[in-house]
C-alpha positions in Angstrom: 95.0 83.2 93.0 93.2 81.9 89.6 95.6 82.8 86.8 93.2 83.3 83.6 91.5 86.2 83.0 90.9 88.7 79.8 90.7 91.4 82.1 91.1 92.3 86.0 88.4 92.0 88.1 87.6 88.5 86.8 89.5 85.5 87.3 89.1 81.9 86.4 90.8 78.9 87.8 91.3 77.2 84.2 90.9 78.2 80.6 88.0 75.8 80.3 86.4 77.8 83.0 86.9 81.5 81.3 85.8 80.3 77.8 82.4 78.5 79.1 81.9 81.7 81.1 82.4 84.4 78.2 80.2 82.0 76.1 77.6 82.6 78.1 78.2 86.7 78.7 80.4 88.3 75.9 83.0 90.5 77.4 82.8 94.0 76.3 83.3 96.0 72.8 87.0 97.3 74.2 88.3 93.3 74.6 89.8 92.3 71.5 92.4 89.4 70.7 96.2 90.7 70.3 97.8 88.0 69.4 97.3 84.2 68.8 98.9 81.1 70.4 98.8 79.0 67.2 97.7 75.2 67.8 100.9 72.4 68.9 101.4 69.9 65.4 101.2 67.1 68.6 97.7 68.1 69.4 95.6 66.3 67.4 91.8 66.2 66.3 89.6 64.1 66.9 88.5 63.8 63.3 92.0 62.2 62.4 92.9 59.6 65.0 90.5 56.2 64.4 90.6 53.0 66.2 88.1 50.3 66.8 87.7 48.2 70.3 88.3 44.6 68.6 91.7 45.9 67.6 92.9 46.0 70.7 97.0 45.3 71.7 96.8 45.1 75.5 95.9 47.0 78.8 97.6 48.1 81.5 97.2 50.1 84.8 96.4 53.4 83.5 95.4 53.0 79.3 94.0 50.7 77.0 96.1 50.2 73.4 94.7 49.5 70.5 95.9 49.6 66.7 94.4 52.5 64.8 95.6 55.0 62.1 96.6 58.9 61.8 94.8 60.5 59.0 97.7 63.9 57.5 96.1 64.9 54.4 95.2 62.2 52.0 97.4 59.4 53.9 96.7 56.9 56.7 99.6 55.4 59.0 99.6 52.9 61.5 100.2 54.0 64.9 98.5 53.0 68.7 96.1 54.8 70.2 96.8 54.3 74.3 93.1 55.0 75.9 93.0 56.4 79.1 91.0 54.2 81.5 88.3 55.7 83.8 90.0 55.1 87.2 86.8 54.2 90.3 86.2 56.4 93.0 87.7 53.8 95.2 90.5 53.2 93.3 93.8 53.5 95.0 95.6 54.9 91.8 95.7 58.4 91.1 94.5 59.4 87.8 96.6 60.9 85.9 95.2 64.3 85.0 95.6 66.4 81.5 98.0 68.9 82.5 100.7 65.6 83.2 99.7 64.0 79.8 100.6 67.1 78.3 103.5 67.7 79.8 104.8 64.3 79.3 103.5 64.8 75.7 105.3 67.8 75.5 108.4 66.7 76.6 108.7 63.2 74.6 107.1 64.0 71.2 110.7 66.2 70.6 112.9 63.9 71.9 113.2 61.0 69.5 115.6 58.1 69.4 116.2 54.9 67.8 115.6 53.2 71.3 112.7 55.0 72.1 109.0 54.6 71.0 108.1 58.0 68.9 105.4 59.6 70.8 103.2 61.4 67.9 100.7 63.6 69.5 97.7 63.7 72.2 93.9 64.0 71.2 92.3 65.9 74.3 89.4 67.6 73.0 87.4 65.5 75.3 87.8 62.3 77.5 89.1 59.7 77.3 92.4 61.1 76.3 93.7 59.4 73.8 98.0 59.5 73.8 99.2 58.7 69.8 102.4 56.4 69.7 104.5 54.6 66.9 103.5 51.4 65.9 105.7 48.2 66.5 104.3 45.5 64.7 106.5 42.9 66.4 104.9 43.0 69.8 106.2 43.2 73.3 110.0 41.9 74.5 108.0 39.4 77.0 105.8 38.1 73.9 108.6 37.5 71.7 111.0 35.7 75.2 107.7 33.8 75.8 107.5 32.1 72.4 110.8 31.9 71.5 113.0 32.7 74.2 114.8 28.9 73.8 115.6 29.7 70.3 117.2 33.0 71.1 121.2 32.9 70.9 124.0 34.6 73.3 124.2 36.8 70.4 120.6 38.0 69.6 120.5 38.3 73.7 123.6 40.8 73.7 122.0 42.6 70.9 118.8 42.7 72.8 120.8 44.4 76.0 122.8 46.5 73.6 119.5 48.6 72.0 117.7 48.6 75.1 120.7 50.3 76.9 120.8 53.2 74.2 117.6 53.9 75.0 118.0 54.1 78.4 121.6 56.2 78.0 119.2 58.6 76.0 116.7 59.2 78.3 119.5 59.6 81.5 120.8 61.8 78.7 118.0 64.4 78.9 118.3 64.4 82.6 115.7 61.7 82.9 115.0 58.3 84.6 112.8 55.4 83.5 110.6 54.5 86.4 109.2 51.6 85.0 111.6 49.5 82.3 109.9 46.2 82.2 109.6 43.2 79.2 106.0 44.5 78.7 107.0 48.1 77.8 109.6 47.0 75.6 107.8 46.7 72.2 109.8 45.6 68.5 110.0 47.8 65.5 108.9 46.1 62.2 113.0 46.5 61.7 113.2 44.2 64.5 114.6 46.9 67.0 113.9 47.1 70.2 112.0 50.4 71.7 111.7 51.3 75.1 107.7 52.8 75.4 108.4 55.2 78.0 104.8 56.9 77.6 102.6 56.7 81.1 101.8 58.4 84.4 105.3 58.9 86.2 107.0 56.6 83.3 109.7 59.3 83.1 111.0 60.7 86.6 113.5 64.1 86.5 117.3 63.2 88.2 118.0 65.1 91.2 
């Protein structure tokens, strides 16, 4: 059965559905508000995430990244804004739907590690979603092997396979498994660290 409702009698199937029905026909003089679910810090407005299409960092499957900034009172900060990308009717991938970018939001923005790119919020007031992540200045792992990987040393290499294992010891930590660990999804910190972006449709799977 539909789940929202302000009083019985009337149900709605989402809470997009009950609020664009009771704009349209006010409930009555005995309804009143009780109590208030205030608003997640990790939801953001729209008014303070910017971006611009010529900035952008890559694409994948599912999202678009670009480089943009997180306006918190009078100060900016760099961060990427991951686009979702309109999926085609014929399209053979499933696309992934709000209540699983929340969740995923949800779950990742208050887990942070060293190893692990900082999720920062979600702007959803309207589509596309846009998922807010820390900015790595130094690129993606298969950038960096591409250009230099001759002049990287057994040591640098260890150290390389060292970080990216705490992130994934973190993660199997919280009773999670990295679906997708890949080169391309592992960006580097302006600290030179390695992250593990574990953001993305089915990027994080629960352990049995």
């Amino acid at each position: 059965s539909s789940p929202w409702y302000l009083r019985e009698g009337r149900r709605f199937a989402s809470i997009e559905a009950m609020i664009a029905h009771y704009r349209k026909h006010s409930p009555s003089d005995s309804c009143k508000l009780k109590s208030v679910v205030p608003r997640r810090n990790w939801l953001l407005g729209k008014a303070n995430v910017h971006y611009e299409s010529r900035n952008q960092l890559g694409k994948g499957r599912y999202s678009t990244a670009y480089k943009g900034s997180l306006a918190s009172g009078n100060h900016r900060s760099a961060v990427v804004v991951k686009k979702a990308i309109p999926l085609k009717h014929d399209s053979d991938i499933a696309e992934p739907s709000l209540p699983a970018i929340l969740e995923e939001a949800r779950y990742l923005v208050y887990r942070t590690h060293q190893s692990i790119v900082n999720v920062i919020g979600v702007e959803c007031c309207a589509r596309p979603y846009l998922v807010i992540i820390e900015y790595c200045p130094g690129a993606d792992l298969h950038t960096h092997l591409s250009k230099r990987g001759k002049e990287i040393g057994t040591t640098e290499r260890l150290l390389y396979c060292f970080e990216v294992s705490l992130g994934v010891a973190f993660v199997h930590s919280k009773n999670r498994v990295v679906r997708d660990l890949s080169d391309k999804n592992i960006l580097i910190s302006a600290r030179g660290e390695l992250k593990i972006d574990c953001f993305g449709p089915s990027a994080l799977l629960k352990r049995p």
